[in-house]
N, C-alpha and C positions, 0 to 999 in steps of 0.2 A: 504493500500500500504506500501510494505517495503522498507526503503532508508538503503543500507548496506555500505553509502562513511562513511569514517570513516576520517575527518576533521580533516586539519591542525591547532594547536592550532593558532600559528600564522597568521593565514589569516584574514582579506586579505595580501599575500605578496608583493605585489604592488598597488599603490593608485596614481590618477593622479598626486598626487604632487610628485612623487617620481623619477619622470623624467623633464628633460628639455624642453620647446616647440624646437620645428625645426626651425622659423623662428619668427622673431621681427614682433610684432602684432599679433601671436596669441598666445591663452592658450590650453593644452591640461584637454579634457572634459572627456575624457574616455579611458580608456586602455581594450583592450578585447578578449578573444581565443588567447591562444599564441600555435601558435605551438611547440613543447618541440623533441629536441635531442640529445646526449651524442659528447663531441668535445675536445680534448687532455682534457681527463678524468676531463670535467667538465658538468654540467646541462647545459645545453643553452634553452631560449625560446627564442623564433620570435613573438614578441608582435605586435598586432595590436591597432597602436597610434590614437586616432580619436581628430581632433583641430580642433577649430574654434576660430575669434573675439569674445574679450569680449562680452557681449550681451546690447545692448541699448533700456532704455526701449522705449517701441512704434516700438522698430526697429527689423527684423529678420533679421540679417549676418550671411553668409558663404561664405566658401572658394573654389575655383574650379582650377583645373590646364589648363592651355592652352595648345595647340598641342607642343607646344615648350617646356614645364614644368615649365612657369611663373604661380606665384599665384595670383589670380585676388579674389579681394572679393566684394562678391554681397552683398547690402542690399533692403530691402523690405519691406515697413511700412506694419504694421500686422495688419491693418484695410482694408485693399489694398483687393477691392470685389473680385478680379480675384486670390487670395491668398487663398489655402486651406493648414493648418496647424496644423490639428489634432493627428499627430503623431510627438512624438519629434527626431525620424531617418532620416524623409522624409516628404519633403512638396511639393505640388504640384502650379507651377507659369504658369498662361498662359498654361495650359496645357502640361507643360513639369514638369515631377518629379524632384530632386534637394536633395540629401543628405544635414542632415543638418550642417556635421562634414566631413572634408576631412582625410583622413586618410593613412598612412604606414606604414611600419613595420620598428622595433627597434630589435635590440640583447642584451641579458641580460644574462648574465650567474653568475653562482653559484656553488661554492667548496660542498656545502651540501644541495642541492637542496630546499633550504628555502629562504636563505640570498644572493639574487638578486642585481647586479651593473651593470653598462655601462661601457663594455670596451673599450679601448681605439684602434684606428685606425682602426676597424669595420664599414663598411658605414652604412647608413640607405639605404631602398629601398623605392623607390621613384614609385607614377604612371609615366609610359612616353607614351606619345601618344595618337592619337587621341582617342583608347578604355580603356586609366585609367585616364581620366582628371577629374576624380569624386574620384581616391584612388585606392587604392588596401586593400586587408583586407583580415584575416583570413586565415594564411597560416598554410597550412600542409606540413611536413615533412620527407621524405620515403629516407632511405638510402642505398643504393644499389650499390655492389660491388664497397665500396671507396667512391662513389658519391651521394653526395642530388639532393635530388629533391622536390624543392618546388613545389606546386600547391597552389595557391591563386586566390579571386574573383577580376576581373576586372572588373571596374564601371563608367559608363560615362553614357551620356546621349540614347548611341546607343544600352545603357541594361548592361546585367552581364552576364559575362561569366569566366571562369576559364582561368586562365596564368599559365606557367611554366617558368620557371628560375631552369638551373644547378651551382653545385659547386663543389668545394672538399676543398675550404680551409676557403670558408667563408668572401674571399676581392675579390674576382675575381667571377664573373656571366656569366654564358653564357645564353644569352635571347631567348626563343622560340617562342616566342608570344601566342597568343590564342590558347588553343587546344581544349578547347570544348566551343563555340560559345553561344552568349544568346537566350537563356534566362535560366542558369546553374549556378551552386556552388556546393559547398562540398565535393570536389573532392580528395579523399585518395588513393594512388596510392600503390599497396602491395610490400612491400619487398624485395621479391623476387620471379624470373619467374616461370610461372605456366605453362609447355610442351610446353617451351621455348617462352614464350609472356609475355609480359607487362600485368599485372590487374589494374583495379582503378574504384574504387565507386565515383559515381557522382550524379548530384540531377538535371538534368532538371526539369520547371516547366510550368503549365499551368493551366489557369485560367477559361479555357469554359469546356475543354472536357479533363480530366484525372486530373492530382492533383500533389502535389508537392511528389514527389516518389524517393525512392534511388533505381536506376540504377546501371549495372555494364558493361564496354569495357574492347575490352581488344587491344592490341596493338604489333606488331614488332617491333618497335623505340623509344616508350614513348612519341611517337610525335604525329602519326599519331593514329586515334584510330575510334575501328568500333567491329561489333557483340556486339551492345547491345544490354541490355535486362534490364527488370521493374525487379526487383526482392523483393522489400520489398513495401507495401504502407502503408496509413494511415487508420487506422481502426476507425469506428463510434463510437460514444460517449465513447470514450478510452480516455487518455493520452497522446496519438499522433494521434487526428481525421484531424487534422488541417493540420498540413506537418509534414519530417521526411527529414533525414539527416544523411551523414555517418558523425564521427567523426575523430578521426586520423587512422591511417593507421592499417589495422585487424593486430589481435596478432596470431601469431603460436600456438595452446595448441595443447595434445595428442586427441581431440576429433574433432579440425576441425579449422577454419578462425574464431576468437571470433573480433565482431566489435560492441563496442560501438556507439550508436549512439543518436544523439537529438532528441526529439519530441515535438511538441505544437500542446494544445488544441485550441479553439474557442474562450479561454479568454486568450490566448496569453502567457501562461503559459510551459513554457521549463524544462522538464526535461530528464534524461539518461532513457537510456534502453540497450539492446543487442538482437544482434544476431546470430547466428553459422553458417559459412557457409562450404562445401565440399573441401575438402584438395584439391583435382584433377579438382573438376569442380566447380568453386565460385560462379557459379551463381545459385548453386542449397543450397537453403536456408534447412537447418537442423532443426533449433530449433530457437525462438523470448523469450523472457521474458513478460507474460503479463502484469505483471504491473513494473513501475519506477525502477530504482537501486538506482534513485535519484533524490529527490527531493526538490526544494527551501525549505526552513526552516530558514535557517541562518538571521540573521538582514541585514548580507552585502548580500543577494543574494534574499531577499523581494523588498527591497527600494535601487533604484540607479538610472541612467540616466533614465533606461527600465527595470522595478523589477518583481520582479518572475521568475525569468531565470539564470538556471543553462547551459553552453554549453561549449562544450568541441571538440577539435581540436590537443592537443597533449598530449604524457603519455610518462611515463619512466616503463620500466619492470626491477624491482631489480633481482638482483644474485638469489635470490630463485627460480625464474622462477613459480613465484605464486602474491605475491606480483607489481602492476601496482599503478603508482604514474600518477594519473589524474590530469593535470593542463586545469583549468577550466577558463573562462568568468563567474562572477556574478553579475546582473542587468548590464549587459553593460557596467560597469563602472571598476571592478576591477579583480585584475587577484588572485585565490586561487589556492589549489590545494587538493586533498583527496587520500588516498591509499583504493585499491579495491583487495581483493582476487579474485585470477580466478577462482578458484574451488569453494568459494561461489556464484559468477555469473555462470558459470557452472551448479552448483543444480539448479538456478531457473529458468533456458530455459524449454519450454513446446516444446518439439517436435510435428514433424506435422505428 
């Protein structure tokens, strides 16, 4: 397998200590997938913050939001028989799942897309309500004539599903609530209109009968959304057998819709790949890459919170219009980022 990310010397560019906690009592455990986009001629990412209580031994704490958006923290002795805790994301109490880290998003921006700070009077985005009392996480970025448009996962007890929040200046949000219901993520919404509709890749999932599959809708309002369709799945004993996922929002090249996207094996192992979609009709897939563009390697992206996992949610395309600066999630824990040629990713699509 070929990995062609071509690694920033300085990564990881952010490391949990490199931010503040939110709130008195906890510590932040992981920073991960930021979404990345260009804002009075600087780099912005949209970091995903994940905190929890210190941890006590014998004891598991986290934190939850209340309908209201109070922080309530749960603890649960880890001998506790009706406790299942074998995954350090998510444990299961009494038969209800339970993140183990609450999480929002932070803004970070950067004069030269490396050297990363907290500006000032920028809000944080907070879960609100009864469907993100568990966080919100992993937002993408699409900006479109003037206006962002976030898509991020909402997380509660009631499942996961995709939210949307507009902007244009960055202090100011307009809230649309859920647009694509759970049990979904990964929702990258395109650019610009496609014979006059809204596009966007999403990831419904299902655990009896079909599989964790990037999807495509498409939409008149960016609200409402409908005609979808499966269009990429997870192929058998591959490097994405396990599930697959779009990454940030497809790139325009002269060959078609180029979208990066995540994949895991059966040992839980995340890495990139690509695939080409039809300028006119997106849901008609061109060309896949069969193997990785990228692969865990790095020491920060083996060993973190959740290691072996590279993923990725935002990118910057420089002035050459060749050149795409991949800012990445590695082991869960820190944010990097790698530059990608297009026309290298390009040569290695297998068309169908």
């Amino acid at each position: 397998m070929k990995d062609i990310a071509k690694r920033f010397a300085q990564n990881p560019l952010l490391s949990p200590t490199d931010l503040t906690p939110s709130t008195e009592g906890l510590e932040i455990t992981c920073l991960l997938n930021p979404g990345a986009f260009k804002f009075q001629e600087k780099t912005w990412l949209i970091v995903r913050v994940a905190e929890r209580p210190k941890q006590k031994e014998g004891i598991i704490s986290f934190p939850i939001l209340t309908e209201t958006g109070d922080i309530t923290i749960i603890e649960i002795e880890k001998n506790d028989p009706e406790l299942i805790a074998t995954d350090a994301r998510v444990i299961n109490y009494k038969g209800t799942d339970y993140l183990t880290t609450l999480s929002h998003l932070r803004l970070v921006c950067s004069d030269d897309g490396i050297n990363f700070y907290e500006p000032e009077d920028y809000p944080k985005l907070v879960g609100e309500g009864i469907l993100e009392t568990f966080g919100i996480e992993d937002c993408r970025v699409a900006q479109i004539e003037g206006k962002y448009y976030l898509t991020f996962t909402s997380v509660s007890d009631n499942g996961v599903g995709v939210g949307l929040r507009t902007t244009e200046n960055w202090k100011n949000f307009e809230k649309h609530g859920m647009i694509f219901p759970a049990h979904n993520k990964d929702c990258a919404i395109f650019e610009e209109k496609i014979n006059g509709l809204y596009y966007a890749l999403h990831r419904p999932s299902s655990v009896d009968i079909g599989g964790n599959y990037i999807w495509i809708a498409s939409s008149p309002d960016s609200i409402h959304w409908g005609n979808h369709k499966c269009i990429a799945k997870t192929r058998k004993e591959q490097w994405d057998s396990k599930r697959i996922g779009a990454g940030a929002t497809p790139i325009k090249t002269e060959k078609g819709w180029l979208e990066i996207y995540h994949g895991a094996n059966d040992k839980h192992q995340y890495c990139l790949g690509a695939l080409l979609l039809d300028f006119n009709a997106p849901s008609k897939v061109l060309a896949r890459t069969e193997d990785p563009i990228m692969i865990p390697t790095a020491s920060y992206e083996l060993t973190g919170f959740f290691g072996n996992v590279v993923f990725t949610n935002g990118h910057i395309l420089k002035d050459d219009n060749d050149t795409v600066t991949v800012y990445y999630g590695a082991s869960d824990e820190f944010v990097c980022a790698a530059d990608f040629s297009i026309k290298e990713i390009l040569s290695l699509l297998k068309y169908n």
